[in-house]
Backbone of each chain as ProteinMPNN parsed JSONL, in Angstrom:
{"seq_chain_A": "XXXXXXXXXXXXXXXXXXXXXXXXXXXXXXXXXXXXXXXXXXXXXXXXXXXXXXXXXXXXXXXXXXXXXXXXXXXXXXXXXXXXXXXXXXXXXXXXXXXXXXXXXXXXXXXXXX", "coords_chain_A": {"N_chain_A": [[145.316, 168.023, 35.892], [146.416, 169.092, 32.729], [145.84, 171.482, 30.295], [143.742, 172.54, 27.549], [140.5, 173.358, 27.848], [136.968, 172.453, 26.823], [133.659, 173.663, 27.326], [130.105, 173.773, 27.339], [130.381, 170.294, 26.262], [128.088, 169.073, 24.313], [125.848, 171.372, 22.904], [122.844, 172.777, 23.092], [120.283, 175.054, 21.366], [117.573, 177.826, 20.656], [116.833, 179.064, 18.37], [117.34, 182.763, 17.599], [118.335, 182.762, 19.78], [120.877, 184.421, 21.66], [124.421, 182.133, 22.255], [126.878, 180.826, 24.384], [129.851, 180.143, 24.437], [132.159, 177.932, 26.322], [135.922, 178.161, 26.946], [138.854, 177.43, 28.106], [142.512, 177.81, 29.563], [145.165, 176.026, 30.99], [148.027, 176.398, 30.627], [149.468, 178.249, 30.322], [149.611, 179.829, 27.975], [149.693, 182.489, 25.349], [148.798, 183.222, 23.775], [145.4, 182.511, 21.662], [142.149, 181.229, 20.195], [139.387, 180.677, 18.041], [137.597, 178.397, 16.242], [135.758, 177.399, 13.679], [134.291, 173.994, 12.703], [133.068, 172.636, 9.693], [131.653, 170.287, 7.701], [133.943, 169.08, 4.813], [134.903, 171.874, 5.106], [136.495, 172.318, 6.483], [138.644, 173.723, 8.786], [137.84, 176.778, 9.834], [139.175, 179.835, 11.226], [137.374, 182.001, 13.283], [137.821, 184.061, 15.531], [140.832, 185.408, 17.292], [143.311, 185.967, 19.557], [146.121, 187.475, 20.826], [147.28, 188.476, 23.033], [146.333, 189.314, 26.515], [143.109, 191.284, 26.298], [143.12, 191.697, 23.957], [141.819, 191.399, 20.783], [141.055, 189.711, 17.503], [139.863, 189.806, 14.076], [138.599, 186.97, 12.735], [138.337, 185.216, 9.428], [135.83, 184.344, 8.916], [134.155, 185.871, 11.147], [131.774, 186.981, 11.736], [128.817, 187.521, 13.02], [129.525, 186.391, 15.661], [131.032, 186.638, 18.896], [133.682, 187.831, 21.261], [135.792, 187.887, 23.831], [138.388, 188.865, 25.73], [139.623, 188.572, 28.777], [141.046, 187.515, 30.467], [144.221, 185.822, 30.812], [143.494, 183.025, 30.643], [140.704, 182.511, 29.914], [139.294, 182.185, 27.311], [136.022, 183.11, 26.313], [133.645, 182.388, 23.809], [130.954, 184.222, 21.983], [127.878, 183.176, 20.673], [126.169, 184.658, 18.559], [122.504, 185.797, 17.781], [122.624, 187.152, 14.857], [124.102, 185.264, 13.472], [123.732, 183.84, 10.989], [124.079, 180.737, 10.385], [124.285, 178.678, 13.086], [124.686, 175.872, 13.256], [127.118, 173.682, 14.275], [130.179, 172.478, 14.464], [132.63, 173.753, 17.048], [135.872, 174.826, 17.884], [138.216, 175.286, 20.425], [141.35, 176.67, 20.648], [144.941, 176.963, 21.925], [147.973, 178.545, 21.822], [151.802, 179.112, 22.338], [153.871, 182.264, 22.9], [153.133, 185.352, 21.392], [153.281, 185.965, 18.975], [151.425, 184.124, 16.993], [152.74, 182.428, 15.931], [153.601, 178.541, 15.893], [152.751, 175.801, 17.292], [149.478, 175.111, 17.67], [147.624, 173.745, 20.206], [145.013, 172.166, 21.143], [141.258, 172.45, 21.885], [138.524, 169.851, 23.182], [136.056, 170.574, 21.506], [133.165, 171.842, 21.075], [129.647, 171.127, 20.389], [127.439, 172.729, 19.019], [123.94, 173.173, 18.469], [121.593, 174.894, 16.383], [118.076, 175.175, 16.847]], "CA_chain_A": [[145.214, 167.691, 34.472], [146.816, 170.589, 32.465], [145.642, 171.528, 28.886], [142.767, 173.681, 27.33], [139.02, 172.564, 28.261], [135.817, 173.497, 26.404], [132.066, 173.168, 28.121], [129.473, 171.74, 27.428], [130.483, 168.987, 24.806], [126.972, 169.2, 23.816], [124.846, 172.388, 23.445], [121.527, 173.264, 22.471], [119.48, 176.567, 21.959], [116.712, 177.876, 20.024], [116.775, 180.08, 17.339], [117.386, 184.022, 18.091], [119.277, 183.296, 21.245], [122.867, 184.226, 21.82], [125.177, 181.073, 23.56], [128.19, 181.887, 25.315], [130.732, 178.76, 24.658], [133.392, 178.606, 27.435], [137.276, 177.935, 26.417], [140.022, 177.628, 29.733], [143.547, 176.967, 29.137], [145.778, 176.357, 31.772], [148.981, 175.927, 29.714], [150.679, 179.688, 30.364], [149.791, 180.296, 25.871], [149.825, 183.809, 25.306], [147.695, 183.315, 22.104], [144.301, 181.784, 21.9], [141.583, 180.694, 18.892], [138.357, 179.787, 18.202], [137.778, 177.726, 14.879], [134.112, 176.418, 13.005], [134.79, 173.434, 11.944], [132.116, 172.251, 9.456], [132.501, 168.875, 7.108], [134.296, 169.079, 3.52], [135.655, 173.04, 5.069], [138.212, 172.008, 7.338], [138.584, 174.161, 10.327], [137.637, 178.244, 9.766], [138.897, 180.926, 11.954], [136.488, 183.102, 13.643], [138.535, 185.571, 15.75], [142.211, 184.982, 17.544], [143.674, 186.809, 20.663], [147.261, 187.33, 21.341], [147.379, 189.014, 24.455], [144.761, 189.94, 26.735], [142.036, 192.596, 26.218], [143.157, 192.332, 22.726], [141.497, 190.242, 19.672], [141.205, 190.26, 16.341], [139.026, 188.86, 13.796], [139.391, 185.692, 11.33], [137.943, 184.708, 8.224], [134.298, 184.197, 9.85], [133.614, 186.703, 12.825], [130.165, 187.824, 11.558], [127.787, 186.821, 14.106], [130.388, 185.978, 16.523], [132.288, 187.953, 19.665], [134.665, 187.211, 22.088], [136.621, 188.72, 25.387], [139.809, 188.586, 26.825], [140.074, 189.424, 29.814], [141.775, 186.654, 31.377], [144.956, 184.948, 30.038], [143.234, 181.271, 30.445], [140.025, 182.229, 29.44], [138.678, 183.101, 25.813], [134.845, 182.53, 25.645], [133.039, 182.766, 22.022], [129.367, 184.381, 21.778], [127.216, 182.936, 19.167], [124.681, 185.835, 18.319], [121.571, 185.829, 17.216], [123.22, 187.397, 13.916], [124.659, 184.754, 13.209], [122.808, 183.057, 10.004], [123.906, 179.448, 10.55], [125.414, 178.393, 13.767], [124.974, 175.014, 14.085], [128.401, 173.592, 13.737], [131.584, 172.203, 15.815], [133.04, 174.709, 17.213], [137.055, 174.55, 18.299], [139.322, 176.424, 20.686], [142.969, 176.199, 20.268], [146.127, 177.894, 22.155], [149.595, 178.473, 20.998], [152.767, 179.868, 23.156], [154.294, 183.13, 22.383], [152.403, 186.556, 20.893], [153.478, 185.876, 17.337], [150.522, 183.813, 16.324], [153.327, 180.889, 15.511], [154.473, 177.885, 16.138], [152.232, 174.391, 17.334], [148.518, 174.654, 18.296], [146.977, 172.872, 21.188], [142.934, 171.879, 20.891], [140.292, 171.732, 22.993], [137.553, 168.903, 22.216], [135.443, 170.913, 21.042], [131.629, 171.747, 21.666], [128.644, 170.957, 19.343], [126.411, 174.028, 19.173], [122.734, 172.822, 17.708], [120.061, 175.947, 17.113], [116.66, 174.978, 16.032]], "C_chain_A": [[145.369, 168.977, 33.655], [146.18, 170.528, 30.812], [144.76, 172.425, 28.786], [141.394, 172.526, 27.657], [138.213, 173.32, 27.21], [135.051, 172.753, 26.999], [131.148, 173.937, 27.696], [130.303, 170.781, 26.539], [129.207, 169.385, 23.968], [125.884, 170.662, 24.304], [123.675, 172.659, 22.262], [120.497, 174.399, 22.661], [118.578, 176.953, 20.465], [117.423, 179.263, 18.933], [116.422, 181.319, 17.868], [118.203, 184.097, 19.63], [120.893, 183.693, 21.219], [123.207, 183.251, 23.231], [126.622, 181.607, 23.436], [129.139, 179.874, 25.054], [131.736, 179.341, 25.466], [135.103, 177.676, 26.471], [138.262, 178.33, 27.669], [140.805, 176.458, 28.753], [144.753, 177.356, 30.194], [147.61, 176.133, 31.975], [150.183, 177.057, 29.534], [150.501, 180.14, 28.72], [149.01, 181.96, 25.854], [148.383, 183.667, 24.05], [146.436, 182.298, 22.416], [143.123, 181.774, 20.185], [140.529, 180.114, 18.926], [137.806, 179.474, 16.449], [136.033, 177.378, 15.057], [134.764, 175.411, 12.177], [133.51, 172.675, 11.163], [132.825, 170.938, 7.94], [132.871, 169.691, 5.796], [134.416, 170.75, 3.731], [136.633, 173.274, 5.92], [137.961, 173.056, 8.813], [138.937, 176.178, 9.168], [137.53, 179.031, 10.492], [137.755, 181.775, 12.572], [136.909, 184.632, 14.264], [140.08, 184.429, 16.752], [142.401, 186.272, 18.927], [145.138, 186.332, 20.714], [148.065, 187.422, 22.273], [145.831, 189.12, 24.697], [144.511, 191.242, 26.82], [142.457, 192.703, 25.156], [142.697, 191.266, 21.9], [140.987, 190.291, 18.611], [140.306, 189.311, 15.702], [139.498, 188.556, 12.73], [138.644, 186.353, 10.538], [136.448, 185.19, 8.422], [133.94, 185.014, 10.606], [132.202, 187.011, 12.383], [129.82, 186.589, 12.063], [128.132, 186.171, 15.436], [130.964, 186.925, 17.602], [132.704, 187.021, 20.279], [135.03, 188.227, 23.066], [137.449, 188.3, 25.735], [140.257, 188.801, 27.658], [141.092, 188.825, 31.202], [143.05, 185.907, 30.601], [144.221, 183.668, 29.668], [142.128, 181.342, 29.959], [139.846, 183.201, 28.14], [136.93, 182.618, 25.446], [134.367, 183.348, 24.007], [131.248, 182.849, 22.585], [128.873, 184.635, 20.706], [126.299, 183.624, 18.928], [123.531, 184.797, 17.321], [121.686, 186.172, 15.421], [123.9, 186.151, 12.988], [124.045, 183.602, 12.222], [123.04, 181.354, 10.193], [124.884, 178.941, 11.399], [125.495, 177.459, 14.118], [126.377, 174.526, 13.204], [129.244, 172.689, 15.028], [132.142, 173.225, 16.006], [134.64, 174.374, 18.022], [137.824, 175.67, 18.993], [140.751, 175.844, 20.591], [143.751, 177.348, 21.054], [147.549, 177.923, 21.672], [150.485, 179.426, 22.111], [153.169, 180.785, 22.432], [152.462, 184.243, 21.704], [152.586, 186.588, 19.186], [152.319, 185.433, 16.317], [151.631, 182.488, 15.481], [153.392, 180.285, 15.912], [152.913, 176.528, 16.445], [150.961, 175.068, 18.036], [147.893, 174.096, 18.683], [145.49, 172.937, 21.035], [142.129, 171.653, 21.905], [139.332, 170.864, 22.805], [136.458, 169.217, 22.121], [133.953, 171.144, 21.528], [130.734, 171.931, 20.274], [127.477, 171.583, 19.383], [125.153, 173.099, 18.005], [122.092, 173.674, 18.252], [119.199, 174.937, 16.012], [115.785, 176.147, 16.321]], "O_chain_A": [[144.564, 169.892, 33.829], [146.117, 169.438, 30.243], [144.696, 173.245, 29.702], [141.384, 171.295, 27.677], [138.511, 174.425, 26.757], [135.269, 171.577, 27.292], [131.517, 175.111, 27.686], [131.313, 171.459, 26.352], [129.381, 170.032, 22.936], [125.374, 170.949, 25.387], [123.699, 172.708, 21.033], [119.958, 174.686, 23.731], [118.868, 176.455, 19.378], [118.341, 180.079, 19.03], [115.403, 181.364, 18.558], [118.537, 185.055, 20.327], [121.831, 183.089, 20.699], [122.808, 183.287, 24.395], [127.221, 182.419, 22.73], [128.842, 178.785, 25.543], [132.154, 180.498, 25.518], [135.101, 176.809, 25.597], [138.35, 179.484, 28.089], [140.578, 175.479, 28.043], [145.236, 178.48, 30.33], [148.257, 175.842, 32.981], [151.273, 176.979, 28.968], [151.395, 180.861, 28.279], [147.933, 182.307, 26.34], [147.269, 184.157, 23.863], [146.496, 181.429, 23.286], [143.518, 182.37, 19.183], [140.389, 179.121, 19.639], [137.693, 180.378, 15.621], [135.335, 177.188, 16.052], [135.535, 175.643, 11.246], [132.808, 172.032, 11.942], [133.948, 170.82, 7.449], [132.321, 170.77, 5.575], [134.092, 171.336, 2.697], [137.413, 174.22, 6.036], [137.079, 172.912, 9.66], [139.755, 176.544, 8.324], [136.407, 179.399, 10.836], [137.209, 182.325, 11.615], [136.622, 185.768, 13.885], [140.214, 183.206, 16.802], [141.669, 187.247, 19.096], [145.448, 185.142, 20.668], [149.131, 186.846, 22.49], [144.803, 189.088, 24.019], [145.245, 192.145, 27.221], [142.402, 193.884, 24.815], [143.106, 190.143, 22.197], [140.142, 191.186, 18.622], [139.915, 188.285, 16.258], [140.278, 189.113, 11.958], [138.274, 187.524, 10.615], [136.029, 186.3, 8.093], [132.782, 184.679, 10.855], [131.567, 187.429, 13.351], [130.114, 185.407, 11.884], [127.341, 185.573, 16.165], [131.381, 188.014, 17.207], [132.45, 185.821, 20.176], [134.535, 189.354, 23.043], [137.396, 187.148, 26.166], [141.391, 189.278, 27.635], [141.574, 189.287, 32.236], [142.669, 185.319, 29.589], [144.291, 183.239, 28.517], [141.919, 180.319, 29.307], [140.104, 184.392, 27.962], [136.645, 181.905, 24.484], [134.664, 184.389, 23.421], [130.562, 182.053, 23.225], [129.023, 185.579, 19.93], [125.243, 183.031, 19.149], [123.592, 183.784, 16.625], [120.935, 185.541, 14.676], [124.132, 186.323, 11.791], [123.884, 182.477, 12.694], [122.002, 180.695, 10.119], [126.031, 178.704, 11.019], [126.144, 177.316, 15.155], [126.685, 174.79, 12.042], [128.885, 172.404, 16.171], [132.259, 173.888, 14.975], [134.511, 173.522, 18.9], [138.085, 176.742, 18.449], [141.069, 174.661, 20.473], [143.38, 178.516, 20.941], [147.999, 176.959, 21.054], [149.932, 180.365, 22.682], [153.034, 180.578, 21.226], [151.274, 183.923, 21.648], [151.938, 187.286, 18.407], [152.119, 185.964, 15.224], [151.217, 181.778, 14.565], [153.322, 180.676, 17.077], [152.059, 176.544, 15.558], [151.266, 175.663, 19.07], [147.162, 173.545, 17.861], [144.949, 174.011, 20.772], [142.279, 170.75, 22.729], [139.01, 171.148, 21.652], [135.598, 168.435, 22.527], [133.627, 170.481, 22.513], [131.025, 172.666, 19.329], [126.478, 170.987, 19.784], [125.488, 172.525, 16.969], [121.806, 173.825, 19.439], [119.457, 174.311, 14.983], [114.665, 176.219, 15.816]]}, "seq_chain_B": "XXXXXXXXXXXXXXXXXXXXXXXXXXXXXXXXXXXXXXXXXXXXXXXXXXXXXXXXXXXXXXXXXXXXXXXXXXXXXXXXXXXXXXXXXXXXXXXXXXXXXXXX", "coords_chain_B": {"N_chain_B": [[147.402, 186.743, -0.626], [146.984, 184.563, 2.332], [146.756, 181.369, 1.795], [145.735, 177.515, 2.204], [145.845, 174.811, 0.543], [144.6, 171.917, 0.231], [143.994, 169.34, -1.857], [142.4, 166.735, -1.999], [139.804, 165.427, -0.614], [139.011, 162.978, 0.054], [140.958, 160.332, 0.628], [141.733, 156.981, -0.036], [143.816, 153.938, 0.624], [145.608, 150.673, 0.2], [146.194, 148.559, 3.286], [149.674, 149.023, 3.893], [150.413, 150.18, 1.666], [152.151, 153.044, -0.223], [151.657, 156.514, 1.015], [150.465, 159.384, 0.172], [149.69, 162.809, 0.982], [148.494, 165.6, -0.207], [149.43, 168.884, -0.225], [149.467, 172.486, -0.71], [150.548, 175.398, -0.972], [149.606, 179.097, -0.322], [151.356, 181.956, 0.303], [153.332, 184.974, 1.636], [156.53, 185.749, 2.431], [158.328, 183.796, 4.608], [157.068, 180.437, 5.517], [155.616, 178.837, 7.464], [154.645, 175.848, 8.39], [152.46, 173.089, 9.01], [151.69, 169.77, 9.895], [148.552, 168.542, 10.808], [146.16, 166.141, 12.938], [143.758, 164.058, 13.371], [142.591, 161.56, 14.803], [139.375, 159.134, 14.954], [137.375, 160.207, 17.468], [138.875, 161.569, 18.873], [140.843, 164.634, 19.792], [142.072, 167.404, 18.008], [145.612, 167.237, 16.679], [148.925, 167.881, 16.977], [151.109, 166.587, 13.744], [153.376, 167.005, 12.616], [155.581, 169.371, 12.107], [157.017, 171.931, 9.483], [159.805, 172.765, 10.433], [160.781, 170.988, 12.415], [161.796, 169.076, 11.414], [161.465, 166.666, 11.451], [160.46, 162.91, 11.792], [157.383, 161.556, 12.334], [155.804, 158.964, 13.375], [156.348, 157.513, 11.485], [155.504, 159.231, 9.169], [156.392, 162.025, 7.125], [157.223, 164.948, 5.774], [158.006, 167.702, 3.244], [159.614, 170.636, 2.632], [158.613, 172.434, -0.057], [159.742, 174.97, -1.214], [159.78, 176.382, -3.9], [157.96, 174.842, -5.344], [155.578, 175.72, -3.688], [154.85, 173.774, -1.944], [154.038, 171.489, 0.626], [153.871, 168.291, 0.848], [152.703, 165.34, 2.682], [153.758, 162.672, 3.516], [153.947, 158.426, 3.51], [156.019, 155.99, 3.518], [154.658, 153.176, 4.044], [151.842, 152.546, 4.509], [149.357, 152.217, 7.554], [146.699, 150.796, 9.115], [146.187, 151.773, 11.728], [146.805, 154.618, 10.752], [144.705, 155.508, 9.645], [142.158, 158.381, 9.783], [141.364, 161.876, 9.759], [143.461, 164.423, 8.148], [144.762, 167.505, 8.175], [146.712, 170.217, 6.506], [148.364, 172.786, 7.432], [149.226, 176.439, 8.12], [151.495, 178.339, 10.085], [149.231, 180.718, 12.64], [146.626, 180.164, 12.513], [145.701, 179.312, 9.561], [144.334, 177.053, 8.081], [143.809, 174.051, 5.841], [141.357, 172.314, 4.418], [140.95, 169.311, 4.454], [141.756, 166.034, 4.783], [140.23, 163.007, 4.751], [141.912, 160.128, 4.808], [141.933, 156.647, 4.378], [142.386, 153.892, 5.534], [143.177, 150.499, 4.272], [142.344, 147.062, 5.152]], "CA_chain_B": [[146.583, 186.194, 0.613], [147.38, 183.362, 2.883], [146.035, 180.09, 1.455], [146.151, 176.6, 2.132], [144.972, 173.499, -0.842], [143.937, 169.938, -0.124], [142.895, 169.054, -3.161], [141.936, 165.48, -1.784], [139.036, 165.414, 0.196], [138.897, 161.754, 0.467], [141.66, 159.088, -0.197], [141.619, 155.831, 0.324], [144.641, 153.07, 0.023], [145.658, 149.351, 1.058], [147.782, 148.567, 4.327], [151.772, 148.61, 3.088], [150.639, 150.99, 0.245], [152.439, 154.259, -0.026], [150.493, 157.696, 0.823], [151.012, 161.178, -0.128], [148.609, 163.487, 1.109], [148.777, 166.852, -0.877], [149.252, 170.092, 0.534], [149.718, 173.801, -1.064], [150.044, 176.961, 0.403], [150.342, 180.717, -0.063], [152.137, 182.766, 1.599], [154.064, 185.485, 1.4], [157.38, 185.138, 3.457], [158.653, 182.335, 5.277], [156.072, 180.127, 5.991], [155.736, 178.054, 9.402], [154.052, 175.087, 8.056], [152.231, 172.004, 9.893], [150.359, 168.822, 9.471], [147.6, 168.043, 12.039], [145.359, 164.923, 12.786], [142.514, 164.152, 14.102], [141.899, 160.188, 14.917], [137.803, 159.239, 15.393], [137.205, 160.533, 18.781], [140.349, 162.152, 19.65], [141.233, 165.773, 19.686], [143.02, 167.366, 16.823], [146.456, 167.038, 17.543], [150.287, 167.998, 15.649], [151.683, 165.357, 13.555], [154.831, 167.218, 12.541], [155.952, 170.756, 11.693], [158.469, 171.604, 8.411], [161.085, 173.131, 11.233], [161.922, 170.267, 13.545], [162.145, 168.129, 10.201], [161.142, 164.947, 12.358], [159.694, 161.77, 11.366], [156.345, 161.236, 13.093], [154.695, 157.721, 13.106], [156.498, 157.147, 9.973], [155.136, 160.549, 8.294], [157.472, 162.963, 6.396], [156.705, 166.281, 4.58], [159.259, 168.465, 3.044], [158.634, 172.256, 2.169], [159.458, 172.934, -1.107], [159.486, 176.197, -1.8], [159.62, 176.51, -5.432], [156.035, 174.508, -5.944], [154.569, 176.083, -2.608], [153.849, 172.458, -1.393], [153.939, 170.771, 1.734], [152.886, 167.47, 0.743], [152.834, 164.51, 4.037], [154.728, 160.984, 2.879], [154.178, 157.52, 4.509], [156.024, 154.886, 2.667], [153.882, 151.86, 3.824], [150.656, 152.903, 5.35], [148.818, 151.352, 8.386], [145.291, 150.659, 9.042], [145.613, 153.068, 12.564], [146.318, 155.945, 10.34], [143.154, 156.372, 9.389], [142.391, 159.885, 10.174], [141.195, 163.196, 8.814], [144.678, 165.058, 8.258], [144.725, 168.813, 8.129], [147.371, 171.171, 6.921], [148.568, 174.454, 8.117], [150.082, 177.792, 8.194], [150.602, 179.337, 11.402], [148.206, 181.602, 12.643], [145.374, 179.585, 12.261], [145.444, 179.353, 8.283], [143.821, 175.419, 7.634], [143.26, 173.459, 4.672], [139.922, 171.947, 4.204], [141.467, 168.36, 5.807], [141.73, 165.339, 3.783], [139.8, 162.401, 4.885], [142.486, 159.13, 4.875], [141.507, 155.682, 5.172], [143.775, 152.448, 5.069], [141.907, 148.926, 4.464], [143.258, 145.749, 5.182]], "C_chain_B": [[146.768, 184.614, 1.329], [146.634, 182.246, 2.379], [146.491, 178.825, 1.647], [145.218, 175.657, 1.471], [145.356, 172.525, -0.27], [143.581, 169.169, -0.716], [142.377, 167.809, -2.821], [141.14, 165.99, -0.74], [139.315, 164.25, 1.273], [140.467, 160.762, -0.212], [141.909, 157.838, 0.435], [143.165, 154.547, -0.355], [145.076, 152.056, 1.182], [146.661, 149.273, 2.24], [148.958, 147.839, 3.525], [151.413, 149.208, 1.963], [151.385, 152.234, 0.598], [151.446, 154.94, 0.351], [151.168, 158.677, 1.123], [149.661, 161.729, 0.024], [148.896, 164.973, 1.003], [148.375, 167.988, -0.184], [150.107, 171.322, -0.4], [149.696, 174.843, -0.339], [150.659, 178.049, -0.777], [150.366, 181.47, 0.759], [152.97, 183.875, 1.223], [155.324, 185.712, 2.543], [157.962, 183.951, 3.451], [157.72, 181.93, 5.5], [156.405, 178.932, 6.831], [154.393, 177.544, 8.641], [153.514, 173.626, 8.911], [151.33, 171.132, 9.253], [149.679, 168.244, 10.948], [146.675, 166.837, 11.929], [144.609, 164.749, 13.532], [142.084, 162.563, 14.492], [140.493, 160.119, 15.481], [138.102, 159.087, 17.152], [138.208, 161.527, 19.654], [140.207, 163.874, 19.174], [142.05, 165.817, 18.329], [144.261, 167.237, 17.294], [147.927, 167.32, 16.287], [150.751, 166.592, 15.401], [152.945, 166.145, 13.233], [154.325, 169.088, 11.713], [157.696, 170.887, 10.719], [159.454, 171.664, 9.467], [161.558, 171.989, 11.502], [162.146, 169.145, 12.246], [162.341, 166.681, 10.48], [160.251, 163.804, 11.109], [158.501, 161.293, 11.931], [156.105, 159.462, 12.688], [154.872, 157.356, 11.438], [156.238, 158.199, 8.463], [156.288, 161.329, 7.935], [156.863, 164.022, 5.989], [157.627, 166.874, 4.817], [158.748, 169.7, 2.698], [159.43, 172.374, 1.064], [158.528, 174.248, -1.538], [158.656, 176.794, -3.246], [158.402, 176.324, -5.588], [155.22, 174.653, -4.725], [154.175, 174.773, -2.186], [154.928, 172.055, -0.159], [153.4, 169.591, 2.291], [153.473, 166.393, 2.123], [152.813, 162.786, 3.281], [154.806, 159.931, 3.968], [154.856, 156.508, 3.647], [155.256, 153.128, 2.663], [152.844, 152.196, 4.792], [150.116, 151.618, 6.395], [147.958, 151.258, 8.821], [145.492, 151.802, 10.342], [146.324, 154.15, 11.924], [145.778, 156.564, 9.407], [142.462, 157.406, 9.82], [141.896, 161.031, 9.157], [142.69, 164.029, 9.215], [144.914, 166.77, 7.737], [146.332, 169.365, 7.938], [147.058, 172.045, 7.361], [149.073, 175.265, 8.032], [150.022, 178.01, 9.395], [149.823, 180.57, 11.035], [146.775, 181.505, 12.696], [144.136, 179.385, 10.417], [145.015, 177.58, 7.584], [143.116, 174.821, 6.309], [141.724, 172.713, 5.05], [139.869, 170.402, 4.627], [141.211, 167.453, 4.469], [141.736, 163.823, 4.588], [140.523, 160.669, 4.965], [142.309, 157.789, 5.381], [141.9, 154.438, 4.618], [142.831, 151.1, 5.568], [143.032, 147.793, 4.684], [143.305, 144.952, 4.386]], "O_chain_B": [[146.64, 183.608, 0.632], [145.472, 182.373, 2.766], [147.674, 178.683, 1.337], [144.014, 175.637, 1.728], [146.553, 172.239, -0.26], [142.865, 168.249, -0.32], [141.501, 167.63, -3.667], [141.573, 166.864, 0.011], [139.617, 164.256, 2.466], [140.797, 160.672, -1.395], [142.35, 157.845, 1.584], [143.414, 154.399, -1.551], [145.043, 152.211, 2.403], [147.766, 149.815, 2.204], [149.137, 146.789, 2.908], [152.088, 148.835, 1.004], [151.29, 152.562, 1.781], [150.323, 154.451, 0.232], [152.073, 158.907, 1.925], [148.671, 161.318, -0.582], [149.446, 165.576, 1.924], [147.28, 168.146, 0.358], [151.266, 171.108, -0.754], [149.032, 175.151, 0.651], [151.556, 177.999, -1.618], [149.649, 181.692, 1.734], [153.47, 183.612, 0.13], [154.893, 185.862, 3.687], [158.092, 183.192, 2.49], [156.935, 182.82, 5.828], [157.416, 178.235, 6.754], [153.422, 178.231, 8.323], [154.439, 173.08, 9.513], [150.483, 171.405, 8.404], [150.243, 167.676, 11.883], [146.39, 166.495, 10.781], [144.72, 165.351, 14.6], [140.86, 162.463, 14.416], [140.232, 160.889, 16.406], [138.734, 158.265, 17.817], [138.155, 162.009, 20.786], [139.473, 164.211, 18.245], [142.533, 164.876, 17.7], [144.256, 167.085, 18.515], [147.913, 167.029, 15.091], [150.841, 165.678, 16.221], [153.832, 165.635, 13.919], [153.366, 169.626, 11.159], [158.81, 170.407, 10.927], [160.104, 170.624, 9.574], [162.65, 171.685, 11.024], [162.957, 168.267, 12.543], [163.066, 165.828, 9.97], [159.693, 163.978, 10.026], [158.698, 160.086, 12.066], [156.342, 159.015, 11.565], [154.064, 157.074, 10.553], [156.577, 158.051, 7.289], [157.265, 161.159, 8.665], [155.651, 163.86, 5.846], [158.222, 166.935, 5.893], [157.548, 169.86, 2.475], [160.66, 172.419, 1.085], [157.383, 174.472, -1.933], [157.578, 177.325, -3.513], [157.636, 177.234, -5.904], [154.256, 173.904, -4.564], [152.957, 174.655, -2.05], [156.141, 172.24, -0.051], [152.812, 169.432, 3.36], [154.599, 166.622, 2.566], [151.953, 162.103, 2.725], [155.396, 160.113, 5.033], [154.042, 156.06, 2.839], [155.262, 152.255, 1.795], [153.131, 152.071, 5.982], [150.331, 150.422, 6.199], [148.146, 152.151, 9.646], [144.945, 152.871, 10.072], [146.582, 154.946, 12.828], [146.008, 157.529, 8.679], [141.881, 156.897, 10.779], [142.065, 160.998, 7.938], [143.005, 164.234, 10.387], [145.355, 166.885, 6.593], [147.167, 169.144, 8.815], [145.927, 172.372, 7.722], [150.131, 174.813, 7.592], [148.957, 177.982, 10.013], [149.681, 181.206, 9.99], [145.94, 182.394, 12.862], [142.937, 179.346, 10.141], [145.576, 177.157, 6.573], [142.007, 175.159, 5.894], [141.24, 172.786, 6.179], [138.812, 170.064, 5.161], [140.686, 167.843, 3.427], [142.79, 163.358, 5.022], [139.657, 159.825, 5.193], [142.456, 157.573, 6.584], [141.757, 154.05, 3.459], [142.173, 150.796, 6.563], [144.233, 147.769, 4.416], [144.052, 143.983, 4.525]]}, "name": "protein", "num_of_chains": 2, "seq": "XXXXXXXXXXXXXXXXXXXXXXXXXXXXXXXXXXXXXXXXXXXXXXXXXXXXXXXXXXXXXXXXXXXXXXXXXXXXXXXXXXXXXXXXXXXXXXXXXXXXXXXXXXXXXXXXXXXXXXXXXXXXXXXXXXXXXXXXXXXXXXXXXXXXXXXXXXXXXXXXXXXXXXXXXXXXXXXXXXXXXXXXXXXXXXXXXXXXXXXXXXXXXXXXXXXXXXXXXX"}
């Protein structure tokens, strides 16, 4: 079954912890993406990778990191920093190093801190 | 600075009505434009991109330059596309999504 994955679906963690969301894509996409998507703001960058060991940050990155150290994988770590993280959270890949052309989705994971 | 407008949050219209679902952008350049969709439960997913200048599921959008828009044209809508519909820029530049929902 080829495409991008995210795990858990459902996650939950207390307040002050940092969670580690996972993102695998086994699709050969040079580029990779991890989006907040929260209601009535559509989908908001956080950081982007085009190659690996390299990645750059969106709109959003405060309170956020990432690693590249694998083509297929891009996990996102939700800090403690991070003033309000509950949210949907989205990865996405795209072919080529350009940062163009059609992005693929993963279904997402539903981060809840209390 | 790259921007993309939705000005519709929400719109609502009857099955076999038209629908135009409004899209703006800035950009500087060429811009590599898309409309994405999301059906309840489903992944987001491409409905069409300006380039291949296809017809999706009856959908259209043209890029006009001049008024920066990239608006998405059905001429007779259909109760399954009901949908939150997202433009785009590449790069990961997304409008704020615009909520679409066709009654019978």
């Amino acid at each position: 079954d080829g495409g991008i994955t995210q795990s858990p679906k459902y996650l939950f963690r207390k307040e002050g912890q940092n969670v580690t969301l996972s993102c695998e894509q086994n699709l050969n996409h040079d580029a990779m993406y991890w989006y907040r998507q929260d209601p009535g703001q559509g989908l908001r960058l956080i950081y982007y990778s085009q190659i690996v060991n390299d990645f750059q940050k969106g709109d959003i990155a405060e309170g956020y990191s990432v690693s590249r150290e694998k083509k297929e994988s891009f996990p996102l770590t939700v800090t403690s920093a991070q003033k309000n993280p509950t949210a949907f959270y989205l990865c996405a890949s795209s072919i080529g190093t350009s940062g163009s052309g059609e992005q693929y989705f993963g279904p997402g994971t539903r981060l809840t801190v209390t | 600075a790259q921007r993309v407008t939705q000005p519709e949050k929400l719109l609502s219209v009857f099955k076999g009505a038209p629908v135009e679902l409004k899209c703006n952008y800035s950009y500087s350049g060429s811009p590599e434009l898309f409309w994405y969709v999301q059906y309840s439960r489903q992944r987001l997913q491409l409905l069409l991109r300006h380039i291949s200048r296809e017809s999706i599921k009856g959908f259209t959008a043209d890029l006009n330059k001049g008024e920066t828009s990239f608006h998405l044209k059905k001429p007779f809508a259909q109760e399954e596309d009901s949908a939150m519909y997202y433009c785009a820029l590449s790069g990961g530049r997304f409008g704020a999504g615009t909520r679409l929902t066709v009654k019978p």
